[in-house]
Backbone as CSV, one residue per row, in Angstrom:
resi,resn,N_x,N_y,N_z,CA_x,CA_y,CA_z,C_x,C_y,C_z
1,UNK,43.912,-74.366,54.373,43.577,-74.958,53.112,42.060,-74.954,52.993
2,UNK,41.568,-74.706,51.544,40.049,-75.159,52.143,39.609,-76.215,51.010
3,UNK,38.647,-76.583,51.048,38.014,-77.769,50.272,36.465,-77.160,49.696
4,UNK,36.472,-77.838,48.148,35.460,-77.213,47.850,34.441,-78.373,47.741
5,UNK,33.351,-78.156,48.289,32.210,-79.420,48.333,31.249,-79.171,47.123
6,UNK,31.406,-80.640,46.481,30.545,-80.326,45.065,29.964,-81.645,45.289
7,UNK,28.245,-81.394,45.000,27.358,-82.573,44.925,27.699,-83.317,43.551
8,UNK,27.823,-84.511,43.906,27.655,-85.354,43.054,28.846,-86.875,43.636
9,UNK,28.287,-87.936,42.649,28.408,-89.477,43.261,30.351,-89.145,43.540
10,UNK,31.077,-89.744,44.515,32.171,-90.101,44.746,32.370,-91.588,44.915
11,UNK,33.581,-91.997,44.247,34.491,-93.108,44.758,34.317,-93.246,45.561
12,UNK,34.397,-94.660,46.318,34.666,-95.168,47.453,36.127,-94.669,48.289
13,UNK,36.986,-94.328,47.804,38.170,-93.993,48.476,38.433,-91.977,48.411
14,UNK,37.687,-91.378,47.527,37.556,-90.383,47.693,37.324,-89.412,49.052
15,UNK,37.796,-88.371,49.032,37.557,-87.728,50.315,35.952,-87.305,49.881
16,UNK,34.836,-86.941,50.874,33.599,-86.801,50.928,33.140,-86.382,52.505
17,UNK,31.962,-85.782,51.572,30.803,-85.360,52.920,29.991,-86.117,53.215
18,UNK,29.334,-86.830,53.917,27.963,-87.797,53.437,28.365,-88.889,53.026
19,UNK,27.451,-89.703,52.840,27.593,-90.426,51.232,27.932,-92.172,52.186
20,UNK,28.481,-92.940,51.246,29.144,-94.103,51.843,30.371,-94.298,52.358
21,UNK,30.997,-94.614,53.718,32.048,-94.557,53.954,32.881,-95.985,53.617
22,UNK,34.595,-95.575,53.585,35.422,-96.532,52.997,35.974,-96.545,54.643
23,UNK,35.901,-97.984,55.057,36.242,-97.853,56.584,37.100,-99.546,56.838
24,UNK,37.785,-99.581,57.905,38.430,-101.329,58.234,37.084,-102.072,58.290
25,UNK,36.560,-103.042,57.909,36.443,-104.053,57.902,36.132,-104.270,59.572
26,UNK,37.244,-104.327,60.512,37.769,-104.914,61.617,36.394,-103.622,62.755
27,UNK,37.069,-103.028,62.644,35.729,-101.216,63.110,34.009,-102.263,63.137
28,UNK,34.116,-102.189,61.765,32.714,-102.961,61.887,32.238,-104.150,62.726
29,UNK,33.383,-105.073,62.212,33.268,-106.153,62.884,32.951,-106.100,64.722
30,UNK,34.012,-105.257,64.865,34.288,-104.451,66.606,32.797,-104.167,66.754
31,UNK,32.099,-103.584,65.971,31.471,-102.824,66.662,31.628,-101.527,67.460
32,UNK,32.689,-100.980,66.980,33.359,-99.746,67.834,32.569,-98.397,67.785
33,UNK,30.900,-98.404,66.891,30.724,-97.370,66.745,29.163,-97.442,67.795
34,UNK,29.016,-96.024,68.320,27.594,-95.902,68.927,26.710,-95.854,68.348
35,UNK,25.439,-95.937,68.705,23.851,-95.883,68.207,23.582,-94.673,67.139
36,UNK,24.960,-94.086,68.294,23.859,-92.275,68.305,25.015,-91.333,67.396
37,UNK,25.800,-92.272,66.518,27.448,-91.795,65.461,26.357,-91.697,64.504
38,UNK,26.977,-90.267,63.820,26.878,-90.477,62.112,27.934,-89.715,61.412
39,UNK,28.116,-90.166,60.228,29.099,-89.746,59.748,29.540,-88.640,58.664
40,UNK,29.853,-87.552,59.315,30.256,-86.199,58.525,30.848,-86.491,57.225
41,UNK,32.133,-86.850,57.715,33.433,-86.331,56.403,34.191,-87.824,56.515
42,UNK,34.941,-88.315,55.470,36.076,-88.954,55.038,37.239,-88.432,54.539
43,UNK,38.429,-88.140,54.878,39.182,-87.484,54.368,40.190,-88.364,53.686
44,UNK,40.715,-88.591,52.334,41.652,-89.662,51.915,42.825,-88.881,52.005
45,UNK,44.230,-89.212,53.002,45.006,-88.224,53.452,46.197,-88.174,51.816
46,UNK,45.891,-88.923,51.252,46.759,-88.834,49.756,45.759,-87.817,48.733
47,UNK,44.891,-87.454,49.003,44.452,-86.497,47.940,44.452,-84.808,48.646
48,UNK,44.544,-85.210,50.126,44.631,-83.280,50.873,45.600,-83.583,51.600
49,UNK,46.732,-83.582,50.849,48.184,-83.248,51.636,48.550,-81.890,52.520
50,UNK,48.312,-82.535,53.558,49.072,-81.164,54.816,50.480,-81.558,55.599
51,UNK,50.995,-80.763,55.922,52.311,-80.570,56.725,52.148,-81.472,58.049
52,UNK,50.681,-81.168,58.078,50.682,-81.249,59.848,49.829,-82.846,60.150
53,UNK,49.578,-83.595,59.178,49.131,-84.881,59.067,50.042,-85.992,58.164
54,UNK,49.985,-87.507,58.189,50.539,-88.659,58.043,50.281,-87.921,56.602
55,UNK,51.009,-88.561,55.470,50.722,-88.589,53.946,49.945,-89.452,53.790
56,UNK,49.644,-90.816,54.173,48.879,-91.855,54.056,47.516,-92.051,55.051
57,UNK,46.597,-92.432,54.274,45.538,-93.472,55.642,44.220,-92.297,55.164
58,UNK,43.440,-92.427,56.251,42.337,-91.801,55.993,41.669,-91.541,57.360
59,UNK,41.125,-90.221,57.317,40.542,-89.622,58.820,38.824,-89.533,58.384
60,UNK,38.512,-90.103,59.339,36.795,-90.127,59.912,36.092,-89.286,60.724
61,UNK,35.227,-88.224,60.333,34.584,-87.453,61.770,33.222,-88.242,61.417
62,UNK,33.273,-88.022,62.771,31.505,-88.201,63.197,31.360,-87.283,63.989
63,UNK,29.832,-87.638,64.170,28.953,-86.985,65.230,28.392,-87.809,66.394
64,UNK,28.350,-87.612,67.429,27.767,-88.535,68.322,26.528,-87.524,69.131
65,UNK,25.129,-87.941,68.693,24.315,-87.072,68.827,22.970,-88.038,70.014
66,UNK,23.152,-87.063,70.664,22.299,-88.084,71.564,20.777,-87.266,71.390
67,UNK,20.890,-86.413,70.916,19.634,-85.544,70.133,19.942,-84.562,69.399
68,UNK,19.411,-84.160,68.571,19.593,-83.044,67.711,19.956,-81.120,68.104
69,UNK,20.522,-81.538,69.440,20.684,-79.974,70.222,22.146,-79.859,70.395
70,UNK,22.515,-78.662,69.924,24.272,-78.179,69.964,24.846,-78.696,71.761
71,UNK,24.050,-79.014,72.576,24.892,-78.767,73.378,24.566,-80.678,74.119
72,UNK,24.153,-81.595,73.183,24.535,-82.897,73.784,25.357,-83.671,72.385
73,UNK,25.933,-83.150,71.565,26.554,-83.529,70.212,28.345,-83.485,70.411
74,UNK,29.275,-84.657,70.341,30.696,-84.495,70.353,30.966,-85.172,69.926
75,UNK,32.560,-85.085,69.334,33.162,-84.667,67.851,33.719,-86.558,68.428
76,UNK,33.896,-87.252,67.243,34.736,-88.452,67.174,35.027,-88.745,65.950
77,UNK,36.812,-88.529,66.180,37.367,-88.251,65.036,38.693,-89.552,64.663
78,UNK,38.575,-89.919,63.485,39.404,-91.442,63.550,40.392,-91.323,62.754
79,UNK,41.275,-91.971,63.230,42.883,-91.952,61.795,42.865,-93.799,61.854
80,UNK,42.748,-93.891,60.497,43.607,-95.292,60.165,44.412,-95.033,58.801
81,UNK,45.650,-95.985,59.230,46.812,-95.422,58.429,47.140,-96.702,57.276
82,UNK,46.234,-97.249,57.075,46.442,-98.394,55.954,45.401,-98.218,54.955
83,UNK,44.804,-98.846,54.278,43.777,-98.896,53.200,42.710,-99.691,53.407
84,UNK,41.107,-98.975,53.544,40.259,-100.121,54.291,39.952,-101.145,53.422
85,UNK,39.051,-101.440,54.105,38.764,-102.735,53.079,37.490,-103.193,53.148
86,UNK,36.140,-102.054,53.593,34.872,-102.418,53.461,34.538,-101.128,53.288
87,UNK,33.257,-101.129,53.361,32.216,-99.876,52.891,31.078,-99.939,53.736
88,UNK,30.306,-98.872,53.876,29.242,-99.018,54.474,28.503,-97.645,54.429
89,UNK,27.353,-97.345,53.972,26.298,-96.188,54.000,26.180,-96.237,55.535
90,UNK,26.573,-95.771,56.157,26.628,-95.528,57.449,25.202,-94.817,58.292
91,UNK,25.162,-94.056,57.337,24.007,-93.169,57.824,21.950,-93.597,57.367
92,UNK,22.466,-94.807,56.791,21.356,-95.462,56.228,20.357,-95.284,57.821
93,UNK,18.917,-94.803,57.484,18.024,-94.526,58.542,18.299,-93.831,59.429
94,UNK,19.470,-92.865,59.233,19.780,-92.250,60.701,18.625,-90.905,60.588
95,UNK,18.598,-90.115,59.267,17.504,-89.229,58.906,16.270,-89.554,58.727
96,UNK,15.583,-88.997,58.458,13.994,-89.173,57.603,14.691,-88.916,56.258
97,UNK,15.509,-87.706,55.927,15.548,-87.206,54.051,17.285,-87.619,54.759
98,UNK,18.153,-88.729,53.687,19.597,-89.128,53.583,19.964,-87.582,52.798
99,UNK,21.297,-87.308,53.830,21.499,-85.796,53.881,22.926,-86.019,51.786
100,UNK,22.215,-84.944,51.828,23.480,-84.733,50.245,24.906,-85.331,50.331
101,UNK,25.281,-86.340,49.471,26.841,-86.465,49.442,27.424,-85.066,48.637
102,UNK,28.069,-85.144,49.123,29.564,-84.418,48.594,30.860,-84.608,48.471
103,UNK,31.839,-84.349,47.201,32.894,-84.369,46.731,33.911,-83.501,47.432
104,UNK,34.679,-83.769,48.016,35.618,-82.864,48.622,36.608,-82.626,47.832
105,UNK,36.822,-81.306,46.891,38.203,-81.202,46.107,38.784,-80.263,46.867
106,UNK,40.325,-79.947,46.492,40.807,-78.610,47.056,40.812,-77.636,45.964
107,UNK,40.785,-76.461,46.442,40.537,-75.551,45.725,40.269,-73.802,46.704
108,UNK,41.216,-73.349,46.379,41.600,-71.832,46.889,40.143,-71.165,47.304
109,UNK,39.181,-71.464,46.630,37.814,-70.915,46.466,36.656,-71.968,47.488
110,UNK,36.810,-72.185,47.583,36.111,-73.366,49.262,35.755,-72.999,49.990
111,UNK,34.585,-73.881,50.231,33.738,-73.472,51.436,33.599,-74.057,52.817
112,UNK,34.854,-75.129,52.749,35.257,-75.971,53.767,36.468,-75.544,54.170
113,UNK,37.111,-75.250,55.657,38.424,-74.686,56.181,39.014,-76.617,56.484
114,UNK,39.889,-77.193,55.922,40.835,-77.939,56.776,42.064,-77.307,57.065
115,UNK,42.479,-77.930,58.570,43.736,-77.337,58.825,43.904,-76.160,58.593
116,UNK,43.177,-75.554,59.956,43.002,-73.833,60.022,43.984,-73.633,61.312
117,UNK,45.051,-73.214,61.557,45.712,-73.126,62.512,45.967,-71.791,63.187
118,UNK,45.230,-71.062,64.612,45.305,-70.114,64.892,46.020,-70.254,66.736
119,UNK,46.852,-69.559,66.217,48.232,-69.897,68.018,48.106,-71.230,68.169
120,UNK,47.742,-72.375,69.367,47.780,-73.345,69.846,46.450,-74.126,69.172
121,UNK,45.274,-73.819,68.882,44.386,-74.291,68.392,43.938,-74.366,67.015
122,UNK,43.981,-75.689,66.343,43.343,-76.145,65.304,42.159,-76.433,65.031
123,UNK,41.589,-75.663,63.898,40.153,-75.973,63.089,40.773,-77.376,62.153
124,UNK,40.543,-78.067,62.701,40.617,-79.445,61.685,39.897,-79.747,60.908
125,UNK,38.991,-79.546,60.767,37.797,-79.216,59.721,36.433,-78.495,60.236
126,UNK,36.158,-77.683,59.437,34.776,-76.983,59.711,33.996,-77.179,58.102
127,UNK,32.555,-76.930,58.553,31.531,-77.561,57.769,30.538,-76.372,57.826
128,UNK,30.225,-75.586,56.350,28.898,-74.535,56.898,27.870,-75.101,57.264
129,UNK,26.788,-74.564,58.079,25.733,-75.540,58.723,24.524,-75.478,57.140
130,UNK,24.858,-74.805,56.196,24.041,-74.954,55.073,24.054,-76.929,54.286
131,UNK,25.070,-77.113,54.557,25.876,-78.376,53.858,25.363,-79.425,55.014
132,UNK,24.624,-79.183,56.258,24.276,-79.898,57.598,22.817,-80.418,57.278
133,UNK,23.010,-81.645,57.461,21.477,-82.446,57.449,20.320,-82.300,58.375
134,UNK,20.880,-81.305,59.681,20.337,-80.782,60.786,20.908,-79.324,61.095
135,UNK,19.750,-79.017,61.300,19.827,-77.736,61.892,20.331,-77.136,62.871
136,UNK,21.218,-76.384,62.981,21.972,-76.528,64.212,21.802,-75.154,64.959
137,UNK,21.581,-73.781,64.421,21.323,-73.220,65.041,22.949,-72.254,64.983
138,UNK,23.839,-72.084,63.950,25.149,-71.446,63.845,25.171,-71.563,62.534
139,UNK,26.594,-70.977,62.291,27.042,-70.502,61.014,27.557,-71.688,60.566
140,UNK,28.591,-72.520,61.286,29.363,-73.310,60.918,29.483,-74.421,62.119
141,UNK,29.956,-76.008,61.787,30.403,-76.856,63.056,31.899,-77.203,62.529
142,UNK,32.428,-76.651,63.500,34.224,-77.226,63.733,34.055,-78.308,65.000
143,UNK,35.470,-79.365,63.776,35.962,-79.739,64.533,37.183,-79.152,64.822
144,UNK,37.814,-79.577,66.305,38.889,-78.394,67.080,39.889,-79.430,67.928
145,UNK,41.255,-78.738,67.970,41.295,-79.533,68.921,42.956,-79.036,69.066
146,UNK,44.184,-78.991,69.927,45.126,-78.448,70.250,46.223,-78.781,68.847
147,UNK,47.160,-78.107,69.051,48.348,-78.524,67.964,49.070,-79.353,68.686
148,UNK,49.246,-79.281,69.486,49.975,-80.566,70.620,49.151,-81.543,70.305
149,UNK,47.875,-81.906,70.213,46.880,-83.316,70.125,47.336,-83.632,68.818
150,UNK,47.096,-82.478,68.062,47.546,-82.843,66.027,48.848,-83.394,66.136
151,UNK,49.717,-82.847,66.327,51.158,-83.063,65.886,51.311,-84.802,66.568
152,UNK,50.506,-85.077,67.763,50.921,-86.505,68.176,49.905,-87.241,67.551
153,UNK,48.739,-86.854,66.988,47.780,-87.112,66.274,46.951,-87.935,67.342
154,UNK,46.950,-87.644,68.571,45.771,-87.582,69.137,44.355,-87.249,68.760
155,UNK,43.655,-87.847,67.689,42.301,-87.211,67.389,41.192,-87.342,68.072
156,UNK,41.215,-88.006,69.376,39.971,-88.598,70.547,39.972,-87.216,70.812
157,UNK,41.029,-86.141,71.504,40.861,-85.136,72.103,40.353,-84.352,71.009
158,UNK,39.736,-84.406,70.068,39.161,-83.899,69.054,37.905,-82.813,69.483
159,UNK,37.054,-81.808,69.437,35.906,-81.460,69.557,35.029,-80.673,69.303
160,UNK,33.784,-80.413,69.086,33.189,-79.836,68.465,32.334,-78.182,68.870
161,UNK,32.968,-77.392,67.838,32.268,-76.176,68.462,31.617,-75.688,67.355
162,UNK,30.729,-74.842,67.956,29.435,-74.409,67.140,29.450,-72.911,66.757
163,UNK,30.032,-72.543,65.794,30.712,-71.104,65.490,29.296,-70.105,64.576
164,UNK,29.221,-68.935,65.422,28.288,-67.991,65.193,29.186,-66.755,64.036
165,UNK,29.611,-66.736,63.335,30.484,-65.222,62.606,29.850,-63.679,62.236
């Protein structure tokens, strides 16, 4: 499937790149996130219906970047299956320039792959590094991760590779 990323303001419950995330309440409260998280994508699983995910809830990638180099950066990827109930610009000060939101629609013509399935391994989402607030040094960042992890929806075993084409 792919998704087409178009700048401009989104809903709070909208799927998006960037921007402000729609997250539990409870997460925050926890404290469950690191220093060194920021946050890619929101996916609202009622507007990009796939086969191979819940119909309901909403999936979270981040980044966990302990510096700006492809090879200390991994993928943390979240499912909650209810409706949150806070918000938060997440990425407030994580840049010098707050990287572009984007609108995630679907659309045949997209420049975003979700749910790319090749033999045993899933592209769960990939991102061109043009649409990247950092430079990464590739074409594209996937997240990856087995069809055995998807189908039980294991998304911890989630991870990130740095694709040259």
């Amino acid at each position: 499937m792919k998704l087409l990323a178009i700048n401009q303001e989104t809903e709070l419950e909208e799927s998006k790149l960037f921007g402000e995330v729609y997250l539990p309440d409870a997460w925050l409260e926890e404290d469950v996130f690191s220093p060194f998280e920021f946050f890619v994508a929101q996916i609202n699983l009622e507007q990009v219906r796939s086969e191979y995910l819940p119909q309901k809830g909403y999936l979270y990638f981040f980044v966990e970047a302990y510096s700006f180099t492809k090879n200390k950066m991994k993928a943390k990827v979240r499912y909650f299956k209810e409706e949150p109930d806070a918000y938060t610009d997440f990425n407030d000060g994580f840049f010098d320039e707050e990287p572009e939101q984007y609108s995630l629609l679907e659309n045949s013509l997209g420049t975003l792959n979700f749910i790319e399935i090749n033999e045993a391994q899933v592209e769960l989402l990939s991102i061109p590094s043009n649409l990247l607030p950092i430079d990464l040094e590739c074409d594209k960042l996937a997240f990856t991760m087995t069809l055995t992890d998807l189908q039980e929806l294991k998304f911890e075993h989630c991870s990130l590779v740095f694709v040259n084409q």
